[in-house]
C-alpha positions in Angstrom: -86.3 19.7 16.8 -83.5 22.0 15.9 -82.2 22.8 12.6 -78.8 21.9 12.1 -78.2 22.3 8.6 -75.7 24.4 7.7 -75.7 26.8 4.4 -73.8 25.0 1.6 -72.2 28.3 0.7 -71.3 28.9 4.3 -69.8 26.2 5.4 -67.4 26.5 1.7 -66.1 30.1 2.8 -65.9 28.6 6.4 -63.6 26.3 5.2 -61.6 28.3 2.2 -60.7 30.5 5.2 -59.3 27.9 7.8 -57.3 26.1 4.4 -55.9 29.7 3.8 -55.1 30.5 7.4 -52.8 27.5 7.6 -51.3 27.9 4.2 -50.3 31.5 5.9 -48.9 29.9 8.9 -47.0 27.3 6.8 -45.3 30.1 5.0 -44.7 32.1 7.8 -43.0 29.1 9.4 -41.1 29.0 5.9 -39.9 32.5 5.7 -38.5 32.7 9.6 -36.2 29.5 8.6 -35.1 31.3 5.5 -34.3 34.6 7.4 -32.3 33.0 10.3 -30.2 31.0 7.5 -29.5 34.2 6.0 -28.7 35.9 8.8 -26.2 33.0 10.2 -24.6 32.4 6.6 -24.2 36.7 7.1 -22.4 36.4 10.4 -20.0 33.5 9.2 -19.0 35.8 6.4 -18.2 38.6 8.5 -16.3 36.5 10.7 -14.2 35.0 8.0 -14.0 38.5 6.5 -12.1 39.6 9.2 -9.7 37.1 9.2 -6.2 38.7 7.6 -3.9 36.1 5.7 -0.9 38.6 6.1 -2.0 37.8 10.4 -1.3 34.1 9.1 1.9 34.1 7.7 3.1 36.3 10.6 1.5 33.3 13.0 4.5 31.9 14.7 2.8 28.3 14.8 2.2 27.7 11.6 5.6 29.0 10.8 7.0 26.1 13.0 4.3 24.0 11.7 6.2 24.5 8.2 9.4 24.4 9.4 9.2 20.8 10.6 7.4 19.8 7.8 10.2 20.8 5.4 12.7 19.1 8.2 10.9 16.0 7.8 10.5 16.4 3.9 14.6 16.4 4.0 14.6 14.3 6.2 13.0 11.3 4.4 15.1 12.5 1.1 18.3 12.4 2.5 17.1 8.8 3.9 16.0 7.8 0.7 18.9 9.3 -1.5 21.3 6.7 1.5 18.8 4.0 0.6 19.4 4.6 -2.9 22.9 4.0 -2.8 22.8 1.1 -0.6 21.0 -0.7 -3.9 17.3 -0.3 -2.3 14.7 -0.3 -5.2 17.4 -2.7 -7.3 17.7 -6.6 -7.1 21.2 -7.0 -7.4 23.7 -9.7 -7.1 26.2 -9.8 -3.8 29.4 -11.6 -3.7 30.2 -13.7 0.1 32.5 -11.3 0.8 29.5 -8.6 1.1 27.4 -10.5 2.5 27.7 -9.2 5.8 27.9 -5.7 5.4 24.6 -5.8 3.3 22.2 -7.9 5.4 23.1 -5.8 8.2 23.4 -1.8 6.5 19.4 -1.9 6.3 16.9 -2.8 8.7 14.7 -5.3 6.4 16.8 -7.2 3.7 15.4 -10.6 1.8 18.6 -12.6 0.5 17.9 -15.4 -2.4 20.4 -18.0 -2.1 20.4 -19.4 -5.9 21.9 -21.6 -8.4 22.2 -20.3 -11.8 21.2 -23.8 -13.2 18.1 -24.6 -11.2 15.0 -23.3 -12.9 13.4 -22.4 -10.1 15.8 -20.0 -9.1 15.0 -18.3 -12.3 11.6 -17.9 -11.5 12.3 -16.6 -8.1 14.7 -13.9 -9.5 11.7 -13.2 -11.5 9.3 -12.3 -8.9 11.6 -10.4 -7.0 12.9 -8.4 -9.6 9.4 -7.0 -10.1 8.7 -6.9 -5.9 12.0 -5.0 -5.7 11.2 -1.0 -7.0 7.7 -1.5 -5.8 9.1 -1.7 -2.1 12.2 0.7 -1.3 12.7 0.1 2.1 13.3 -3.4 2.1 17.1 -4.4 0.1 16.3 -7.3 -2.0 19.5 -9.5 -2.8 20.8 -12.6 -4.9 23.7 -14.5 -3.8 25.1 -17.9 -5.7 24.8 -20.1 -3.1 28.0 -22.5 -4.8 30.2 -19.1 -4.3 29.1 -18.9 -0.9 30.0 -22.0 1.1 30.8 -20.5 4.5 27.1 -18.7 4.6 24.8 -21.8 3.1 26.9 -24.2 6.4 26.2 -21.4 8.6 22.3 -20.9 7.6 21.6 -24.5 6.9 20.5 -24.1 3.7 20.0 -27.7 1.8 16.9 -26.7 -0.4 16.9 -24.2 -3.2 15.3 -21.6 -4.0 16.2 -20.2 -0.4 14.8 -16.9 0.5 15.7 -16.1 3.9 14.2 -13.0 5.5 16.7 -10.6 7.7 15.9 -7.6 9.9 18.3 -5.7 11.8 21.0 -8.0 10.5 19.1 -11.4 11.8 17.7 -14.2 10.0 14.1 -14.6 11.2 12.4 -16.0 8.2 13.0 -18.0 5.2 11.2 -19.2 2.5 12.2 -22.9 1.5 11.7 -24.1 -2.1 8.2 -23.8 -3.3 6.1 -25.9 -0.7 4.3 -22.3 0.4 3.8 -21.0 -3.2 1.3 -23.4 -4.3 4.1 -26.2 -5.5 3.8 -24.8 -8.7 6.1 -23.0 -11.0 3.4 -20.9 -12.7 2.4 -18.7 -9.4 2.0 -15.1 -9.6 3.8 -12.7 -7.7 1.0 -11.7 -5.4 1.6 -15.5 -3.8 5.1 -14.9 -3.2 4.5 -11.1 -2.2 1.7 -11.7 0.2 4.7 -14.5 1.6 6.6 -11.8 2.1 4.1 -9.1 3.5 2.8 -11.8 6.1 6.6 -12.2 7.5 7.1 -8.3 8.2 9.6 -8.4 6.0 8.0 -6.1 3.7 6.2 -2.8 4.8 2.1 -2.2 3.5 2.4 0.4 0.1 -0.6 2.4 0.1 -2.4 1.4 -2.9 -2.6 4.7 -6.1 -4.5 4.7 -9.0 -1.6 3.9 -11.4 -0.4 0.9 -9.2 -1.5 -2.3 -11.2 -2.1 -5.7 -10.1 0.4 -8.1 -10.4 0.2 -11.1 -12.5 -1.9 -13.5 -12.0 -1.5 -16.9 -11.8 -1.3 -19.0 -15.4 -3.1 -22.3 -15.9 -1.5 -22.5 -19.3 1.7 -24.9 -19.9 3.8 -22.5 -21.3 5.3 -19.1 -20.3 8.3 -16.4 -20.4 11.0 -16.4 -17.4 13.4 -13.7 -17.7 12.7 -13.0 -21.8 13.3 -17.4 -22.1 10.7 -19.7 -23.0 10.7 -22.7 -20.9 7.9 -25.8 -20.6 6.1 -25.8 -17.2 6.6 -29.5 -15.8 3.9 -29.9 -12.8 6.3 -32.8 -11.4 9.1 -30.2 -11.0 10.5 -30.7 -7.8 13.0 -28.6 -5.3 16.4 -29.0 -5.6 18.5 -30.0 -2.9 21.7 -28.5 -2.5 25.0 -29.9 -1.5 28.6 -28.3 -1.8 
């Protein structure tokens, strides 16, 4: 019967040599990737080397590129600088007689028909006065809806707070008393922004880092309206509203 044992020592130096051989291959494998990574990061630098930035600003597309970038940069200045004057980014009070001429000189205006001795109204004015600055393009107004009889008939308004929503110098929205902000007084202004935002009335701001959420709603009694302590009544109701 044949011998097939094999030396000890052999078969060890057998072995060592096929381990060795493949660690070889291994790291010839290792060095080709290395060299054609070199030699592609090489020919990228070359190629950006030969690029001239003097060939750039002589490109006559990028030149028009910049031109009507700085067009539109002027362009949305001069639009904001109108909007400006037109009391966008301010919650100011209108007389009747101005009604018309600012719910239609801007494309998205929200109008609160008020009376200076329902509460309510107070916390409306609130609210807006802080929705105001944070959204330009949309006018935000107060008119006293006693001084303007010939507007409340014309818009049906009976209920106050009235917030009615115009674009392009229509009514297409309004926001009745406080039936859709929770039927409570002590809502944040998210509620009634969110109101707002949902009729179109409002245009999305990108959220920053330094924007802040609003206040959030209170489940104490007691709080500050426009610098005036007042007592929250839960039973506080609408106000109708007759001439």
């Amino acid at each position: 019967m044949a011998n097939h044992n094999m030396d000890p020592t052999k078969f060890r130096s057998t072995f060592n040599s096929l381990a060795f051989g493949g660690a070889m291959e291994a790291a010839a494998r290792d060095y080709k990737a290395l060299k054609e990574a070199e030699d592609a990061a090489a020919r990228d630098a070359n190629r950006y080397a030969d690029v001239d930035v003097g060939d750039l600003e002589d490109d006559e597309g990028l030149e028009a590129l910049h031109r009507q970038r700085i067009q539109k940069l002027k362009e949305e200045q001069e639009k904001r600088a109108e909007q400006h004057r037109k009391g966008h980014g301010q919650y100011n009070e209108i007389e009747e007689q101005d009604f018309l001429p600012e719910v239609t000189g801007s494309d998205l205006v929200v109008v609160h028909f008020y009376h200076k001795e329902f509460e309510r109204c107070r916390i409306v004015d609130k609210h807006l006065q802080v929705l105001a600055p944070k959204y330009f393009e949309t006018k935000f107004v107060k008119i006293s809806a006693p001084d303007a009889p010939f507007f409340v008939t014309k818009l049906q308004i009976q209920v106050l707070p009235c917030v009615v929503m115009f674009k392009n110098g229509v009514a297409f929205d309004r926001l009745v008393g406080f039936e859709e902000l929770k039927g409570r007084d002590n809502f944040g202004t998210t509620v009634i922004e969110q109101r707002l935002l949902a009729a179109g009335v409002l245009q999305e701001k990108k959220k920053t880092e330094d924007d802040s959420d609003d206040e959030p709603d209170e489940d104490q009694r007691q709080r500050s309206i426009m610098g005036r302590a007042y007592k929250v009544d839960s039973d506080d109701e609408d106000s109708d509203f007759s001439d």
